[in-house]
C-alpha positions as CSV (number, residue, x, y, z in Angstrom):
1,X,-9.2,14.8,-22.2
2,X,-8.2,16.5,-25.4
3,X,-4.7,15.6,-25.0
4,X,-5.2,11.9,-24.3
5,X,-7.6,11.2,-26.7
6,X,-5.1,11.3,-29.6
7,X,-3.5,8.6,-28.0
8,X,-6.9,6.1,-29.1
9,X,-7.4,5.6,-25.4
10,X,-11.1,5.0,-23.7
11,X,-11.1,8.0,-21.5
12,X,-14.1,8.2,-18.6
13,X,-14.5,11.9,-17.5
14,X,-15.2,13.3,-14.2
15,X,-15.9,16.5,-13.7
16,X,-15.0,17.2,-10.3
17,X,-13.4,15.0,-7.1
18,X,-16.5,13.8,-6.3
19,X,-17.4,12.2,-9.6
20,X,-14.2,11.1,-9.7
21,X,-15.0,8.9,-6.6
22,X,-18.6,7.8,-7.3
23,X,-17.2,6.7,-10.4
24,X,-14.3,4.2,-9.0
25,X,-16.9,3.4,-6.5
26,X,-20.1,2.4,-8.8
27,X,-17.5,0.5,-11.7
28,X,-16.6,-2.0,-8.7
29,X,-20.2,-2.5,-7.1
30,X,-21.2,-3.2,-10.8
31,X,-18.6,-6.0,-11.0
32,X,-17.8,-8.9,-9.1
33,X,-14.6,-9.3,-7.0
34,X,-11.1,-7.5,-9.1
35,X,-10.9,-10.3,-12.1
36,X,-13.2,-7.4,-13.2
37,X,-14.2,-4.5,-15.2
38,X,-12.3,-1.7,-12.7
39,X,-9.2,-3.8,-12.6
40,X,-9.2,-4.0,-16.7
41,X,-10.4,-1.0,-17.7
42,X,-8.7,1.4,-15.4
43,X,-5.2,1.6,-16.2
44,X,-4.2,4.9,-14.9
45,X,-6.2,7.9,-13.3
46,X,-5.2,11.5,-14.1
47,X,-6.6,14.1,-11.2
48,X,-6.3,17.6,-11.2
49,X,-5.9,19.7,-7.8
50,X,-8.5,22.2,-8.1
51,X,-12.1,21.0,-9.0
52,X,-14.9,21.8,-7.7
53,X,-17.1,20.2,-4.7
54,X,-13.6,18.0,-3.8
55,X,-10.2,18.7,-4.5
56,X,-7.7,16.0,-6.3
57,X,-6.0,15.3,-2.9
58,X,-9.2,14.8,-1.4
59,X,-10.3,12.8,-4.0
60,X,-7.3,10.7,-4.2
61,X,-7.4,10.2,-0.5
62,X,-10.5,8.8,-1.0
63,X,-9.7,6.8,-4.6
64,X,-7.1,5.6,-2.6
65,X,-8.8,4.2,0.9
66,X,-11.6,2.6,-1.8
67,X,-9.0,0.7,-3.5
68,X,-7.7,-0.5,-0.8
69,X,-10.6,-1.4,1.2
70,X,-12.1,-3.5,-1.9
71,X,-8.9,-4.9,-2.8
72,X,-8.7,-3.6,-5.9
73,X,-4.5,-3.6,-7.5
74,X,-3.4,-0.4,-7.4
75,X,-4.3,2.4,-10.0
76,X,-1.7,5.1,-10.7
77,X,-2.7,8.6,-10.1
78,X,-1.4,11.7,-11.7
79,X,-1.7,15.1,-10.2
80,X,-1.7,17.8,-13.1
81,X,-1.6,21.1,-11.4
82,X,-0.5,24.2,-11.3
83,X,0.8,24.5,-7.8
84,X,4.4,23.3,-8.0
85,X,5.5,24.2,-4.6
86,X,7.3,21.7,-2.1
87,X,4.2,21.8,0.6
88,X,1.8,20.5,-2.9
89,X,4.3,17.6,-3.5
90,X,4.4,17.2,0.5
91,X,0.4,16.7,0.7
92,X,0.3,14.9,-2.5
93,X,2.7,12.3,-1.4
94,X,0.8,12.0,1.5
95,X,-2.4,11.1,0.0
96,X,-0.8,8.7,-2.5
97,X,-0.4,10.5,-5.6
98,X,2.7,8.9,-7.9
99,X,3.2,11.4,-9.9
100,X,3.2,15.2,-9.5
101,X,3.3,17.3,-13.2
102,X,2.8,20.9,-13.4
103,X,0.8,22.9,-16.1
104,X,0.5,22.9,-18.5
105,X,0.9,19.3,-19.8
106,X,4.2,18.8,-21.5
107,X,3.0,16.6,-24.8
108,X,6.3,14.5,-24.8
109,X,6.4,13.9,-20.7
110,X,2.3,12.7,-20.8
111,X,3.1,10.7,-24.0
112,X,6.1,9.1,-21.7
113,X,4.1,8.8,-18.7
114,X,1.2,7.2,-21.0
115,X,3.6,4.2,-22.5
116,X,5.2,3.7,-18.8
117,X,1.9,3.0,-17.3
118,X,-0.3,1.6,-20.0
């Protein structure tokens, strides 16, 4: 959050996978159909792989499945982590994560990946 708050950006927190659900999930039952709130507000959704109660593939799995089943248009997701190995990118491709970067954070490459999606 610390990082991407210097870029003036409305940042909602969760603090683990399954917050990170709930919270997708409870923004669209408070709106009506995807001319709404979730589809406005939610430009991009950065997830990182180890949190507690549900991991970010998990959680993206799930993200994922609730997008689609509400059709909501699709929201990026970012995995931040610092497991760089080909079977992490393997599973995270599988669960629909876009894009993979390791920690930490490089400034420039988040600032990039910021402009690219927002």
């Amino acid at each position: 959050k610390a990082q991407l708050s210097q870029y003036k950006l409305n940042v909602l927190k969760a603090f683990d996978g399954q917050e990170a659900v709930d919270l997708i999930e409870d923004l669209h039952n408070k709106v009506e159909g995807c001319g709404s709130e979730i589809c406005q507000r939610i430009k991009i959704i950065f997830m990182d792989y180890e949190m507690p109660r549900l991991n970010g593939l998990r959680a993206t799995a799930m993200i994922k499945d609730i997008i689609k089943s509400k059709n909501i248009p699709d929201i990026p997701i970012i995995l931040n982590t610092a497991h760089n190995d080909s079977e992490t990118k393997k599973e995270a491709s599988k669960v629909g994560i876009d894009i993979l970067i390791p920690k930490p954070a490089n400034p420039e490459q988040l600032k990039d990946l910021l402009k690219s999606f927002i």
